[in-house]
MDTraj code that builds the backbone (N, CA, C; nanometers):
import mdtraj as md
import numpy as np

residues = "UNK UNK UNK UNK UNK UNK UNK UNK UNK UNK UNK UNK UNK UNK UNK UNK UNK UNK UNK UNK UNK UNK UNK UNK UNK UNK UNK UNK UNK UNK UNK UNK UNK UNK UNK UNK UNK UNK UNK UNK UNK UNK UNK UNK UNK UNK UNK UNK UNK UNK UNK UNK UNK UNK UNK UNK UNK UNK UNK UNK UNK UNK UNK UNK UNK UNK UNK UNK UNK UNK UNK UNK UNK UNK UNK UNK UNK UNK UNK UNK UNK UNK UNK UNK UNK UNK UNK UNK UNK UNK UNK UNK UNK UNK UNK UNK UNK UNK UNK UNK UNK UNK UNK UNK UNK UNK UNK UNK UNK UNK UNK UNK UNK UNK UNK UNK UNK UNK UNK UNK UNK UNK UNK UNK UNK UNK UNK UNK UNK UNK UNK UNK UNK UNK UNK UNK UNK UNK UNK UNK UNK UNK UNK UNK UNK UNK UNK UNK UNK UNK UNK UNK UNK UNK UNK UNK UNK UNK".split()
xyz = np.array([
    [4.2349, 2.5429, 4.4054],
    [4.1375, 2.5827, 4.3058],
    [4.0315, 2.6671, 4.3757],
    [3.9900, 2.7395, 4.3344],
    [3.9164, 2.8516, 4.3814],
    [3.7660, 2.8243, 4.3354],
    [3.6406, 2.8756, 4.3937],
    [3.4796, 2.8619, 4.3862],
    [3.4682, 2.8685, 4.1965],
    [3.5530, 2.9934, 4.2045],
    [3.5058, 3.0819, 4.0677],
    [3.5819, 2.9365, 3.9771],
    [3.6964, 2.9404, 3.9338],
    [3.7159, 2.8008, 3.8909],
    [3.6456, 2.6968, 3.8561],
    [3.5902, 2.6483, 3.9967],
    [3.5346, 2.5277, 4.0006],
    [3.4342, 2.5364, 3.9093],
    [3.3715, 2.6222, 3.9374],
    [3.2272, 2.6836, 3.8870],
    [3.2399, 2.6758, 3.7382],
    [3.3641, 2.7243, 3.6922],
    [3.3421, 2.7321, 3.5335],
    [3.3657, 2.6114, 3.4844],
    [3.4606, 2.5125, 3.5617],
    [3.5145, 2.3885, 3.5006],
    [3.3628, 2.3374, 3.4568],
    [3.2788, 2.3266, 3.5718],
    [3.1361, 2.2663, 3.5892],
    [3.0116, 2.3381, 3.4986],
    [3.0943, 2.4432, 3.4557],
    [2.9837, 2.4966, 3.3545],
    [3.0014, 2.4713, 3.2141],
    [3.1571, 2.4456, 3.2257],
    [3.2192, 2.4104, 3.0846],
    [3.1725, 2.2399, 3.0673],
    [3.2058, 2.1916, 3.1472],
    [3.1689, 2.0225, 3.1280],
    [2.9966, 2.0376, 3.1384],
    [2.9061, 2.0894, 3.1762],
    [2.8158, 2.0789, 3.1139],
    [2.7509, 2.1198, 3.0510],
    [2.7964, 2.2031, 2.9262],
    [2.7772, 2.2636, 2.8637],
    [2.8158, 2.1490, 2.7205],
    [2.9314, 2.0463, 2.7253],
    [2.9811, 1.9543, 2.6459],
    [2.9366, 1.8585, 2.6679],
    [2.8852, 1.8250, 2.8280],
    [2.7962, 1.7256, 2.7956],
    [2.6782, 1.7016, 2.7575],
    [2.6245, 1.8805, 2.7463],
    [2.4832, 1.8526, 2.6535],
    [2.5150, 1.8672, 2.5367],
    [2.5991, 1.9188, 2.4664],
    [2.6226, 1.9047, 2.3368],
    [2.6387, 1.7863, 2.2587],
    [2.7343, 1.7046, 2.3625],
    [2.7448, 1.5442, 2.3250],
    [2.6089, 1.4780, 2.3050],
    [2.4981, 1.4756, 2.4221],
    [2.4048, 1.4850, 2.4262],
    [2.2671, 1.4675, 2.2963],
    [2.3262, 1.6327, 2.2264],
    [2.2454, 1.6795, 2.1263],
    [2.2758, 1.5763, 2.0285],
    [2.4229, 1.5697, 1.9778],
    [2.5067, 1.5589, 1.8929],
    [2.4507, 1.4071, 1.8576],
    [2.4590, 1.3107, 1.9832],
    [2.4213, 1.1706, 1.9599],
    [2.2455, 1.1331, 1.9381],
    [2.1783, 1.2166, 1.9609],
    [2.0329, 1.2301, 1.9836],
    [2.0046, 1.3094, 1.8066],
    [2.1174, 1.3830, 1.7656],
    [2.0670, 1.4122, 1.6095],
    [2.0979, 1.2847, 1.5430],
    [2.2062, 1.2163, 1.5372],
    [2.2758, 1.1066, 1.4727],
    [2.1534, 0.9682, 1.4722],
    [2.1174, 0.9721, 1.6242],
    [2.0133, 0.8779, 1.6586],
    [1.9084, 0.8971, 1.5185],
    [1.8102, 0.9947, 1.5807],
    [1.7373, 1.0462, 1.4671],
    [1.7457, 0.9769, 1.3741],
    [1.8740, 1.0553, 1.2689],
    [1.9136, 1.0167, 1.1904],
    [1.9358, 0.8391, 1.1225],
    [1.9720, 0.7901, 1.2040],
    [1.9552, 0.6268, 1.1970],
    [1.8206, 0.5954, 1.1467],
    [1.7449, 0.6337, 1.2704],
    [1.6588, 0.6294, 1.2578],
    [1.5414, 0.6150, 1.1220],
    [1.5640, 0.7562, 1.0925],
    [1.4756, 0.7687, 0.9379],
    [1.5535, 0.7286, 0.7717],
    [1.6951, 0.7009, 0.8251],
    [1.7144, 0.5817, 0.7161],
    [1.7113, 0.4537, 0.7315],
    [1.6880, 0.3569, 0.8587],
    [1.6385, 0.2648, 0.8956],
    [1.4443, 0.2737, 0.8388],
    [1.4064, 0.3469, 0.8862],
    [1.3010, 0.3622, 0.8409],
    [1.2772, 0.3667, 0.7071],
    [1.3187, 0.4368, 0.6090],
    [1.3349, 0.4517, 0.4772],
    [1.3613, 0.3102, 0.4493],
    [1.4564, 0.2161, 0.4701],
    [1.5002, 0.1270, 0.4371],
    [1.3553, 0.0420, 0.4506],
    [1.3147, 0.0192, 0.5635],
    [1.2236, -0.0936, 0.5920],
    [1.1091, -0.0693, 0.5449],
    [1.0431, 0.0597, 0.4878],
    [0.9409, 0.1111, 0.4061],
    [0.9862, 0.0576, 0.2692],
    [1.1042, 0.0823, 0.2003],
    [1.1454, 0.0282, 0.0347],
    [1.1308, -0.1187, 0.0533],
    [1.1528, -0.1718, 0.1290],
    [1.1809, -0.2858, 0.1424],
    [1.0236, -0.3580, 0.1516],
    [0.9736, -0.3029, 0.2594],
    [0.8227, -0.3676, 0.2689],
    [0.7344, -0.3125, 0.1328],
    [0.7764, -0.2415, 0.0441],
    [0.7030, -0.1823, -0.0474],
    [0.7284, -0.2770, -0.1905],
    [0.8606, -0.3149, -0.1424],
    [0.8917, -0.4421, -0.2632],
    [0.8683, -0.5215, -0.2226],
    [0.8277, -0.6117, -0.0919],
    [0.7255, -0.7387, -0.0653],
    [0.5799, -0.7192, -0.1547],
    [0.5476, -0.5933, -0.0753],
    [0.4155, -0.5879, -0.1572],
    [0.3667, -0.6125, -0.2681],
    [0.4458, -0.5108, -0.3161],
    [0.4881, -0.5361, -0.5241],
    [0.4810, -0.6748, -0.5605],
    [0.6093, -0.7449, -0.5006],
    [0.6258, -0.8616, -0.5654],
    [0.4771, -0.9412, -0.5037],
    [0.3894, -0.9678, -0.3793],
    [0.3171, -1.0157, -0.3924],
    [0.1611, -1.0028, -0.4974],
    [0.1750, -0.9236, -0.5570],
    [0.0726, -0.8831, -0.6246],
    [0.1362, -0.9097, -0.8016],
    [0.2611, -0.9011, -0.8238],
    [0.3017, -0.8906, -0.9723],
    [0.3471, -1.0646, -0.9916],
    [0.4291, -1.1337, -0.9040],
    [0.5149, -1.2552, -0.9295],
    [0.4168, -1.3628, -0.9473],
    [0.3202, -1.3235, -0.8356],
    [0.2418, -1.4733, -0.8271],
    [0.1702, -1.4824, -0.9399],
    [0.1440, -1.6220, -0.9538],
    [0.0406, -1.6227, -1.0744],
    [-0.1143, -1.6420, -1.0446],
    [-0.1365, -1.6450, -0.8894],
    [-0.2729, -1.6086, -0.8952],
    [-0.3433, -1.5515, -0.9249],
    [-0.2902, -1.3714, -0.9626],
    [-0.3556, -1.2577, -0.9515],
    [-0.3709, -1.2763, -1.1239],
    [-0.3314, -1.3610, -1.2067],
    [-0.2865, -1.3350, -1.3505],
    [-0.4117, -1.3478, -1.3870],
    [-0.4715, -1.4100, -1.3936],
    [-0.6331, -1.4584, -1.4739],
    [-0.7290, -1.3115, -1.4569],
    [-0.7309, -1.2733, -1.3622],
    [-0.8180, -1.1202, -1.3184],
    [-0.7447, -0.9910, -1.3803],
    [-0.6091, -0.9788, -1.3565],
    [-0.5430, -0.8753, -1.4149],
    [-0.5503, -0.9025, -1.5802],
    [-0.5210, -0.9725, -1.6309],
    [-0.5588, -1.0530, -1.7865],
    [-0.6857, -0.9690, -1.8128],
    [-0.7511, -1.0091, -1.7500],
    [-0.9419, -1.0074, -1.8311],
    [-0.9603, -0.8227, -1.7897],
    [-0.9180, -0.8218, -1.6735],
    [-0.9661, -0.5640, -1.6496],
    [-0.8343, -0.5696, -1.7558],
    [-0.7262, -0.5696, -1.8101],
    [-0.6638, -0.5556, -1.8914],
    [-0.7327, -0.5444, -2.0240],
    [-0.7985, -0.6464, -2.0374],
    [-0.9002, -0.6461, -2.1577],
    [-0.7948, -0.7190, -2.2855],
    [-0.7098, -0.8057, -2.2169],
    [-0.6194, -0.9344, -2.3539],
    [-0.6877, -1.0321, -2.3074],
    [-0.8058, -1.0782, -2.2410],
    [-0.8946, -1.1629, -2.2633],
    [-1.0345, -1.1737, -2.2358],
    [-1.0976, -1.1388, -2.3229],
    [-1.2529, -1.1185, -2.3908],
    [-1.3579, -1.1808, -2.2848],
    [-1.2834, -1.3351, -2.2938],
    [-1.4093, -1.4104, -2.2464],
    [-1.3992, -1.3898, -2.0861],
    [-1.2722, -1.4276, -2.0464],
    [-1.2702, -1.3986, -1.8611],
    [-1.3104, -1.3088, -1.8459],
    [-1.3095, -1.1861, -1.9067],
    [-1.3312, -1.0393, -1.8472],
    [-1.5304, -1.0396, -1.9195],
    [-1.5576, -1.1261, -1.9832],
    [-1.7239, -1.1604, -1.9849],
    [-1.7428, -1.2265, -1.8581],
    [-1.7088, -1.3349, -1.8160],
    [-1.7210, -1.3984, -1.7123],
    [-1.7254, -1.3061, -1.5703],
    [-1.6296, -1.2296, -1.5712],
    [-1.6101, -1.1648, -1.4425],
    [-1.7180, -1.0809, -1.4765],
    [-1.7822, -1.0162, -1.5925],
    [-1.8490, -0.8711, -1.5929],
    [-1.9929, -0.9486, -1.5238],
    [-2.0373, -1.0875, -1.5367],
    [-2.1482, -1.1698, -1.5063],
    [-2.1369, -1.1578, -1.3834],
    [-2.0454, -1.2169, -1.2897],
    [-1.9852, -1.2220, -1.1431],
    [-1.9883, -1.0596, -1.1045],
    [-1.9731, -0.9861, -1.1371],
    [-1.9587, -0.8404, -1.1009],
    [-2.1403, -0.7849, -1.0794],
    [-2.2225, -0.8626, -1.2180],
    [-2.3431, -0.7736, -1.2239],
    [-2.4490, -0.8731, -1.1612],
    [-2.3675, -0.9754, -1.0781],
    [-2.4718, -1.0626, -1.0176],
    [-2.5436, -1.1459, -1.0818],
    [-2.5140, -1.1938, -1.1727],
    [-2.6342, -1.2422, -1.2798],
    [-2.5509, -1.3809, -1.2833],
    [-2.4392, -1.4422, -1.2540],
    [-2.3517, -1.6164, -1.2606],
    [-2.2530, -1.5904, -1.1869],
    [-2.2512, -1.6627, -1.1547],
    [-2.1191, -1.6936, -1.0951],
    [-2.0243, -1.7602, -1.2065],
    [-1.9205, -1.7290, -1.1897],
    [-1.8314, -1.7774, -1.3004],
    [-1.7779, -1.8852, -1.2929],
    [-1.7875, -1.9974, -1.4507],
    [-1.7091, -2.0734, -1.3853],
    [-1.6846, -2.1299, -1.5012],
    [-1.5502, -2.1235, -1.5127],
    [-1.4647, -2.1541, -1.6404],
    [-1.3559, -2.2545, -1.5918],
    [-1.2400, -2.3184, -1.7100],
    [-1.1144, -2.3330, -1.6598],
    [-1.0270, -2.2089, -1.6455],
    [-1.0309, -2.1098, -1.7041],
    [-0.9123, -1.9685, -1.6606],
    [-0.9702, -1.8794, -1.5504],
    [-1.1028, -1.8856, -1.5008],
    [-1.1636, -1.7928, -1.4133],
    [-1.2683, -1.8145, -1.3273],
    [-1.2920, -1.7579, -1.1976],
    [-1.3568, -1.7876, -1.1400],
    [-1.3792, -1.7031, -1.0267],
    [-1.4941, -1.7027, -0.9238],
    [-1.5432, -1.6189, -0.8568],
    [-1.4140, -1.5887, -0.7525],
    [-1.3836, -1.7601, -0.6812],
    [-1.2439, -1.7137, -0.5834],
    [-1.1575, -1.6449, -0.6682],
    [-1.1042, -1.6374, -0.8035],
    [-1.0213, -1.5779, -0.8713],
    [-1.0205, -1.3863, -0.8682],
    [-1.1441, -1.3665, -0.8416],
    [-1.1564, -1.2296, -0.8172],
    [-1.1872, -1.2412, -0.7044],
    [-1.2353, -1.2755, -0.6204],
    [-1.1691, -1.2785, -0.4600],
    [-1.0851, -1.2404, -0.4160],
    [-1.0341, -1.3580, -0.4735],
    [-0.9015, -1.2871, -0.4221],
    [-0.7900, -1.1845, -0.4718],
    [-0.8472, -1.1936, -0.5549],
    [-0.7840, -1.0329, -0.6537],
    [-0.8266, -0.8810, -0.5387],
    [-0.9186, -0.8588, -0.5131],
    [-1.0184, -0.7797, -0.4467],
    [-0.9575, -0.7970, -0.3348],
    [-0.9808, -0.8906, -0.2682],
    [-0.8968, -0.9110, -0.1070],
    [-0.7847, -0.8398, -0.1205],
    [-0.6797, -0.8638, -0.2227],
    [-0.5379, -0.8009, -0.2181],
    [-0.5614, -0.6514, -0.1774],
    [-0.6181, -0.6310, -0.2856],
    [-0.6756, -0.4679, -0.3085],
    [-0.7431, -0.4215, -0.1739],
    [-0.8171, -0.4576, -0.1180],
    [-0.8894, -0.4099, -0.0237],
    [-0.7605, -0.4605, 0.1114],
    [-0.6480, -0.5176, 0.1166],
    [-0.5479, -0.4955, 0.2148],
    [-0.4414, -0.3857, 0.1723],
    [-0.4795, -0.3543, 0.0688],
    [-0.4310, -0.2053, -0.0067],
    [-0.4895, -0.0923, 0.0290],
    [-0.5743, -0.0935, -0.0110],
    [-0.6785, -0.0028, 0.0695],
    [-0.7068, 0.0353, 0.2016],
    [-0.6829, -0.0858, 0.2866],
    [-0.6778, -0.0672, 0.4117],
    [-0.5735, 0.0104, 0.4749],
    [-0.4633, -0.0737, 0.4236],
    [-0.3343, 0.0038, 0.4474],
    [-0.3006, 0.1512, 0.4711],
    [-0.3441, 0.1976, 0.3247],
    [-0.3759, 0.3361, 0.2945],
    [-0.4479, 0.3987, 0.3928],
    [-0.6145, 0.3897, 0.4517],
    [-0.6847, 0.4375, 0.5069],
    [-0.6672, 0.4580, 0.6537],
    [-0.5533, 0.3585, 0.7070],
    [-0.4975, 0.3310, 0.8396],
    [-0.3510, 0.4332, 0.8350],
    [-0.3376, 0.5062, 0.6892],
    [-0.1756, 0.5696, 0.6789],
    [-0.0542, 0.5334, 0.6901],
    [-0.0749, 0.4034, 0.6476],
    [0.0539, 0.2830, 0.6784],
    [0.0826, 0.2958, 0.5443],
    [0.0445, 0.3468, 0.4465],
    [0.0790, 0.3344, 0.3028],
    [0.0103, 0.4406, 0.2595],
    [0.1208, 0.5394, 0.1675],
    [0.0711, 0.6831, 0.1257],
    [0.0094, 0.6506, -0.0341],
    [-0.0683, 0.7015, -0.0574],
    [-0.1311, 0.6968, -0.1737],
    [-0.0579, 0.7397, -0.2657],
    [0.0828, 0.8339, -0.3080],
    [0.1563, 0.8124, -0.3387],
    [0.1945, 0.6935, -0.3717],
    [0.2519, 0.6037, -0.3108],
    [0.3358, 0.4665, -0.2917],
    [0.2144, 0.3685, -0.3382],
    [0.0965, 0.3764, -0.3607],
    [-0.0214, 0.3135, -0.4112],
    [0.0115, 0.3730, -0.5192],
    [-0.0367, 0.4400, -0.5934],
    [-0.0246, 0.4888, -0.7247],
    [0.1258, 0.4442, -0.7795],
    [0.2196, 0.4204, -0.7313],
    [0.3511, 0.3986, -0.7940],
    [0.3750, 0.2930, -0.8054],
    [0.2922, 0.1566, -0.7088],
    [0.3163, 0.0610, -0.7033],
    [0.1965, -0.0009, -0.8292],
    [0.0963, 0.0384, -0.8366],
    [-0.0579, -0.0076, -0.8314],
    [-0.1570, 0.0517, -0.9400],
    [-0.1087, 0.1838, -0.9532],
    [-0.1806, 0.3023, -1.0616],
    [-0.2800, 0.2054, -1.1475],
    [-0.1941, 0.1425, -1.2555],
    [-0.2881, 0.0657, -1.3774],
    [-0.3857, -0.0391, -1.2676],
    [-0.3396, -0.1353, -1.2729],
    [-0.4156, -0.2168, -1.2316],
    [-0.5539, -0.1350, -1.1306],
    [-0.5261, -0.0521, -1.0452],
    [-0.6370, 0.0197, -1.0033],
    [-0.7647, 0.1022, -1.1167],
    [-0.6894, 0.1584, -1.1995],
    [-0.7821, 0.2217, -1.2973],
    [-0.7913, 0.1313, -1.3827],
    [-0.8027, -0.0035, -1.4001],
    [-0.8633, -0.1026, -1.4706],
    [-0.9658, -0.1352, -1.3881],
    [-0.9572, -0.1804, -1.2687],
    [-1.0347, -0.1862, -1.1694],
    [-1.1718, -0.1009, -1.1991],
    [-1.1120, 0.0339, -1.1411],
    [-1.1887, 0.1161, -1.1237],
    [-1.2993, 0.1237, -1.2477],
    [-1.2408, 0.1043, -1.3744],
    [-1.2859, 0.1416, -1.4854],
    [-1.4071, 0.0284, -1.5205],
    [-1.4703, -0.0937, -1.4583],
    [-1.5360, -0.1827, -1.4345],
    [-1.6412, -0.1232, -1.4351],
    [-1.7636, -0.1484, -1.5182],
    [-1.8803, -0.1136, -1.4904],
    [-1.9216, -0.2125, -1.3531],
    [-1.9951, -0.1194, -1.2486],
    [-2.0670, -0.2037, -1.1581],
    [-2.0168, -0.2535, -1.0439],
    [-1.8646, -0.2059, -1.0455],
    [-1.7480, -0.2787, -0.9327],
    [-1.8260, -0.2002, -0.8254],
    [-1.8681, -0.0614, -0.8066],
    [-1.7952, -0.0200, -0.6851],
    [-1.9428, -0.0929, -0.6078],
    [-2.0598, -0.0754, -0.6904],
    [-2.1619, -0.1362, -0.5962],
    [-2.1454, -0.2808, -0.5851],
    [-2.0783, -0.3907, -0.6768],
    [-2.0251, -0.5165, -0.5935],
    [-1.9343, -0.5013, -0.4742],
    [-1.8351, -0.3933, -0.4635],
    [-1.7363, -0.3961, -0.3479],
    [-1.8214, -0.3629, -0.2293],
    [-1.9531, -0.2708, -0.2417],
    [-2.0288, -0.1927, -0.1578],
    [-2.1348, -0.3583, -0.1058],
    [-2.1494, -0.4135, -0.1927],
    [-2.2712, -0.5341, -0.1537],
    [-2.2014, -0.6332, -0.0924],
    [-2.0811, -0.6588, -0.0927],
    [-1.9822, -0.7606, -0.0420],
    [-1.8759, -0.6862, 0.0700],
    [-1.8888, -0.5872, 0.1149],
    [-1.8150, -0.5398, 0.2167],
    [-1.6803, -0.5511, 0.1919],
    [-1.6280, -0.4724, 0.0952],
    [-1.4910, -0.4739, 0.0035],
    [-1.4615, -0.3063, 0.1137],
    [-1.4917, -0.2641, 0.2297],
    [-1.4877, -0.1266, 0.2868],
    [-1.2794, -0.1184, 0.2973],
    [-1.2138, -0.0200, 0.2555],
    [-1.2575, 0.0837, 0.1967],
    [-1.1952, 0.0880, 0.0632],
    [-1.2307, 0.0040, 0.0228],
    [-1.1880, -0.0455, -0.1540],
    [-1.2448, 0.0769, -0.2443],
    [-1.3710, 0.0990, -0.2578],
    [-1.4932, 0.2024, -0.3472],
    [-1.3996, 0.3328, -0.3122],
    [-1.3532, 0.3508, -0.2180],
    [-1.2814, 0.4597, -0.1679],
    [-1.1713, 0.5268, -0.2396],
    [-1.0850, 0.4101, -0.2519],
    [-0.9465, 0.4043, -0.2743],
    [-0.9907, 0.3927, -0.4404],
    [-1.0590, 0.3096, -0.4844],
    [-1.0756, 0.3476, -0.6486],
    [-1.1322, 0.4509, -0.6769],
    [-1.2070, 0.5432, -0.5975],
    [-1.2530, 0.6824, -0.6582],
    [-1.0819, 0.7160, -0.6923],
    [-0.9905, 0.7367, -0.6159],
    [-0.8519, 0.8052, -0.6230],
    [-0.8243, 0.7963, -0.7774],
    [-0.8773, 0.6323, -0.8493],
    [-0.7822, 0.6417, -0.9459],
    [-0.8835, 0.6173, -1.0437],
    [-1.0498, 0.6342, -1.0580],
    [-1.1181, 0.6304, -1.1277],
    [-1.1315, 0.7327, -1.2289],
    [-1.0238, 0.8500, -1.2208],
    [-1.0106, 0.9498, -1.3425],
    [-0.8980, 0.9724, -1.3581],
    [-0.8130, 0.8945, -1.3282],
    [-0.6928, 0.9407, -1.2781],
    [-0.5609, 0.8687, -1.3836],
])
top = md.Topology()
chain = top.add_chain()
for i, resn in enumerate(residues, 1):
    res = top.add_residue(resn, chain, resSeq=i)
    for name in ("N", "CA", "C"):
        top.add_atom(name, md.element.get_by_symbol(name[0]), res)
traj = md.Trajectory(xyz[None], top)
């Protein structure tokens, strides 16, 4: 076998072995961002379901819905500082923790772990009920709800 030979065998084999190279490094990729895709749908329907299934969130979503009069009086008291609420269907932890959810929503978002897109698709109503609250954003602002006031401007006309 001759220099010239050798030379090409060695130019030819690595020339295929970067292609192989490429070839497994696109595929990778590829895994990749449907693995990804997957574990985004997937964590996006945890979310969902923690906010829609449970029945904690029901008494607060009920009353910004406005199919019940008196809770959503109760909460407007709790909102404008003037009682604390305290019923059998409602109560201050009851929007607590309604708000908490929201404001790990919010967070999410503001950190880019969750596109506002994917908020709005998951979340839309219930946010512009929210939003639509006389007096919320300066309770979220007096109680360190940061960056809740934020995330409901998005859907306060929206």
């Amino acid at each position: 076998m001759t220099v010239e030979t050798a030379s090409c065998i060695t130019a030819v084999a690595t020339a295929a072995l970067t292609t192989i190279a490429l070839v497994t490094a696109c595929i990778a990729m590829g895994e990749y961002r449907r693995n990804g895709k997957r574990d985004n749908a997937r964590w996006l329907t945890d979310l969902f379901g923690q906010f829609y299934n449970p029945e904690h969130y029901r008494a607060v979503y009920l009353a910004f819905d406005g199919q019940d009069p008196p809770r959503l009086q109760a909460l407007v008291r709790v909102i404008a500082d003037r009682a604390e609420a305290h019923s059998d269907s409602v109560s201050e932890w009851d929007l607590t923790r309604y708000l908490n959810f929201f404001e790990l929503v919010a967070t999410l978002w503001k950190q880019g772990r969750l596109a506002i897109e994917d908020v709005a698709l998951l979340f839309k109503y219930p946010l512009k009920r929210l939003a639509a609250q006389r007096g919320i954003v300066g309770y979220l602002k007096r109680y360190d709800y940061d960056p809740l006031p934020e995330l409901l401007s998005k859907f306060s006309k929206a």
